[in-house]
C-alpha positions in Angstrom: 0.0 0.0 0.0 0.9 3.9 -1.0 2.4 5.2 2.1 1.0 9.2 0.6 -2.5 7.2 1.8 -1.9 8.1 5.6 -1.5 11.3 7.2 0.4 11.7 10.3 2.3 8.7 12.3 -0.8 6.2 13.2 -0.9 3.0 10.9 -3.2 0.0 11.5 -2.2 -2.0 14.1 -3.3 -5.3 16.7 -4.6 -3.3 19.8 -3.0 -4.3 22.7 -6.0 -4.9 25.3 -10.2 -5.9 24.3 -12.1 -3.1 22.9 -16.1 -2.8 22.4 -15.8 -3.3 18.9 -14.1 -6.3 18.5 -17.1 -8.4 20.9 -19.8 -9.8 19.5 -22.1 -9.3 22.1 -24.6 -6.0 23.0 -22.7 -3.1 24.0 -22.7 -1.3 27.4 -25.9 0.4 26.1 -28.0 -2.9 27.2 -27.2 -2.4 30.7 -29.1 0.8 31.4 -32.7 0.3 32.8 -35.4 0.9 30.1 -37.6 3.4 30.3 -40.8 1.9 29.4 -42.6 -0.4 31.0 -43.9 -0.5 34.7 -40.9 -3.1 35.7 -37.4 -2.2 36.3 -38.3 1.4 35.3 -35.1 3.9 35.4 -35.5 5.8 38.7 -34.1 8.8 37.0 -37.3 9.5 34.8 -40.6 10.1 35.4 -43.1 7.0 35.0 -46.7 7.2 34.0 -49.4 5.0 35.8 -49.8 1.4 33.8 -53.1 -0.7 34.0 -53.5 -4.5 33.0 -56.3 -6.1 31.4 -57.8 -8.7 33.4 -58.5 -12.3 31.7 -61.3 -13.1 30.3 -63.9 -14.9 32.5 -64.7 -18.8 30.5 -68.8 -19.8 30.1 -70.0 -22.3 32.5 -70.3 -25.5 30.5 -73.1 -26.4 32.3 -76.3 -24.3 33.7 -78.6 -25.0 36.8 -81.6 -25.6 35.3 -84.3 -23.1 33.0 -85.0 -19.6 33.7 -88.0 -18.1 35.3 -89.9 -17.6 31.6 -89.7 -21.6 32.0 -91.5 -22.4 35.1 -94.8 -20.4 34.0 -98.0 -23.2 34.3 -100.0 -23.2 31.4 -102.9 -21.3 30.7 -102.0 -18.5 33.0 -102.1 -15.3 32.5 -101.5 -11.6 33.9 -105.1 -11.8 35.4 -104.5 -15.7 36.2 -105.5 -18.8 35.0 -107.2 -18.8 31.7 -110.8 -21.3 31.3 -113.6 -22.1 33.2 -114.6 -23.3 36.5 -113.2 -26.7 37.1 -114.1 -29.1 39.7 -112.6 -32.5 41.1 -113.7 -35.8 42.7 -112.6 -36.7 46.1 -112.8 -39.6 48.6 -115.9 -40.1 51.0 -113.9 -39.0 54.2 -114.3 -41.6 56.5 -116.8 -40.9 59.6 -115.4 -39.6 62.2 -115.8 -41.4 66.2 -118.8 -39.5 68.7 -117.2 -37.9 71.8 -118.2 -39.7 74.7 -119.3 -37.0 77.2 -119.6 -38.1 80.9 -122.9 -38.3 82.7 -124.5 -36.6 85.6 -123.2 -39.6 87.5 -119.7 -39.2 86.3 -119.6 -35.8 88.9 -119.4 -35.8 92.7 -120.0 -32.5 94.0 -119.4 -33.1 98.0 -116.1 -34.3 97.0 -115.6 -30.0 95.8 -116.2 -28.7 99.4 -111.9 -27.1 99.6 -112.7 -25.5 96.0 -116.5 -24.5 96.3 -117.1 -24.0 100.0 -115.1 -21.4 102.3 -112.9 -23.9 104.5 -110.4 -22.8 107.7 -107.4 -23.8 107.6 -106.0 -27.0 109.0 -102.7 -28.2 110.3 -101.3 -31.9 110.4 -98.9 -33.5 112.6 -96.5 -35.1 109.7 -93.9 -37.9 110.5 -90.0 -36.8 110.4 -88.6 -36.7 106.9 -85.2 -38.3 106.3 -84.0 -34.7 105.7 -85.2 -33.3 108.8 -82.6 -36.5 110.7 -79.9 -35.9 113.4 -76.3 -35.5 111.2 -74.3 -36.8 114.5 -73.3 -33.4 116.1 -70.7 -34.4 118.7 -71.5 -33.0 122.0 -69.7 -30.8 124.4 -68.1 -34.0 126.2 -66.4 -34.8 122.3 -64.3 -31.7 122.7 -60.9 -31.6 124.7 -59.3 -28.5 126.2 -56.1 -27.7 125.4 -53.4 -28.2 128.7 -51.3 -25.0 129.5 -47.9 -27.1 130.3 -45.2 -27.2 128.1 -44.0 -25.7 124.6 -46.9 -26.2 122.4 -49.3 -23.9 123.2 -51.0 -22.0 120.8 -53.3 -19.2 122.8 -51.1 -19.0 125.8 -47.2 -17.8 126.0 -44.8 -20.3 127.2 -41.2 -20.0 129.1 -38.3 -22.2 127.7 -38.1 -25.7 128.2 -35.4 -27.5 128.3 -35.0 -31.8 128.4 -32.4 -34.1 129.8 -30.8 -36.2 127.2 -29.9 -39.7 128.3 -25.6 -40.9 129.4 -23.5 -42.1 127.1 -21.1 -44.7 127.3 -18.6 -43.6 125.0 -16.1 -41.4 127.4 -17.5 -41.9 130.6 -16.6 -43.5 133.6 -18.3 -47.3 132.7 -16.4 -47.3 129.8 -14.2 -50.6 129.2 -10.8 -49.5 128.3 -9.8 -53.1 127.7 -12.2 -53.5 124.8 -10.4 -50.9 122.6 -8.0 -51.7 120.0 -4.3 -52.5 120.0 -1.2 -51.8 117.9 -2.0 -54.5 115.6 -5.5 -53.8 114.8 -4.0 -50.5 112.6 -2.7 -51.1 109.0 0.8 -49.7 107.7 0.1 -46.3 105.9 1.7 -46.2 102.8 4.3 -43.7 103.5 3.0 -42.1 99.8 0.1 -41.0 100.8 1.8 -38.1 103.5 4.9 -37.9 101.9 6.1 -37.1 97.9 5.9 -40.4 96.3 9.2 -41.7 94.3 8.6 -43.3 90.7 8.1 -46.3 90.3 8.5 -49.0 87.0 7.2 -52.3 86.3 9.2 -55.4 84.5 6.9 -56.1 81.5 6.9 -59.1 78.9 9.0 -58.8 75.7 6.8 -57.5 73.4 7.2 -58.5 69.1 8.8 -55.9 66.9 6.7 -53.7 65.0 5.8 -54.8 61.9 3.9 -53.7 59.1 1.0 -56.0 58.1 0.3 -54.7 54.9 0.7 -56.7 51.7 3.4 -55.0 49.5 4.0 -56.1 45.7 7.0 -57.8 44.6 9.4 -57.4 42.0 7.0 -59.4 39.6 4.2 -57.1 39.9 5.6 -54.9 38.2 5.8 -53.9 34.2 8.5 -51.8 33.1 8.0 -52.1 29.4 4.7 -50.6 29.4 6.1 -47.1 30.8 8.8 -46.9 27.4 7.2 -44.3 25.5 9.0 -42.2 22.8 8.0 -38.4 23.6 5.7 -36.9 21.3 4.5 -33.6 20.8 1.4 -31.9 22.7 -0.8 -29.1 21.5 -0.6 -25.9 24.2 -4.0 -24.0 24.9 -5.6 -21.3 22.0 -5.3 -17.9 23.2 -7.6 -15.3 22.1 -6.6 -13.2 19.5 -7.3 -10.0 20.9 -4.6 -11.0 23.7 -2.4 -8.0 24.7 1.6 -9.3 23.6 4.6 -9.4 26.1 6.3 -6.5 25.2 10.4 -6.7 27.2 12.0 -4.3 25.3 9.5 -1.0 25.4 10.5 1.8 22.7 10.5 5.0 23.5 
């Protein structure tokens, strides 16, 4: 290419770190918050008041039965029914049993003389009802006065008393000194107990040498021939292409 083409000292080049333009992806416009819709409205602008349509109810597939313009008897009308007089044919009604009323003999007037005649009145002397029994009251000799000696009284102060325990025969004068125990009836205190106790070691058994119980391979379990392998080449990773280069010697 002409070199007369370019004007100053810039020339195409690889840029040294990513820019926008080289990505494939949406630019940093994507990232601001739109500003229509309701959701995730930008805060920095004014939003206007959104409504939603509601769904749209379904029919009922099935219905509870006829309307009222159904139900209407025939032959009626605003006035009522429409025809003639009309007449129907019943059952004899079965006849019905006489009331037997009482006779004059049924009545006995003398026996009214409280309800028709004036009468004074009249007291009865009446047996004792179970309710009206004794309950067992004790009497006066069922009750016990309290005695105004000693400690426990509750109405009445009382002075100290004191009580006199019974002797003992440990330490007193019946005492049988030739009952007590002798020298030999004590035990040897370890001197270890009172005084600082030395070390002490114990002879134990001969014990095995440690070994190691594991099972180990031999010399036959293993392959050496399989591991000879002539080195071959490997393929390194793919950089990207719009990787900034190493760059040891900077120009000035």
């Amino acid at each position: 290419m002409d070199k007369s083409v370019w004007v100053g000292t810039w020339r195409p080049h690889r840029p040294r770190g990513p820019i926008a333009a080289l990505h494939s992806g949406p630019g940093p416009k994507y990232m601001l918050p739109p500003s229509t819709g309701y959701k995730m409205h930008d805060p920095s602008r004014s939003r206007a008041p959104a409504f939603s349509f509601g769904m749209k109810i379904p029919e009922p597939s099935t219905t509870c039965g006829p309307g009222p313009g159904h139900l209407i008897p025939q032959r009626m009308t605003v006035r009522g029914p429409n025809g003639g007089p009309a007449f129907s044919l019943y059952g004899r009604p079965r006849d019905s049993s006489l009331f037997r009323t009482p006779g004059p003999g049924r009545y006995f007037p003398e026996r009214a003389t409280n309800v028709a005649y004036p009468q004074p009145p009249g007291h009865s002397m009446a047996r004792r009802t179970k309710d009206l029994q004794s309950a067992g009251t004790p009497g006066p000799a069922a009750y016990s006065v309290p005695s105004l000696l000693g400690c426990r009284l509750i109405h009445k102060a009382s002075a100290p008393t004191y009580s006199i325990s019974g002797r003992t025969s440990v330490g007193s004068f019946c005492q049988d000194l030739s009952k007590t125990p002798g020298p030999c009836a004590y035990h040897e205190v370890n001197p270890g107990v009172y005084k600082t106790k030395a070390p002490q070691f114990t002879m134990q058994p001969r014990t095995s040498m440690p070994q190691d119980i594991c099972k180990k391979p031999g010399p036959a379990a293993y392959y050496p021939q399989q591991f000879r392998q002539t080195p071959g080449p490997s393929f390194g990773i793919r950089h990207s292409e719009y990787q900034a280069p190493l760059i040891m010697d900077p120009q000035e």
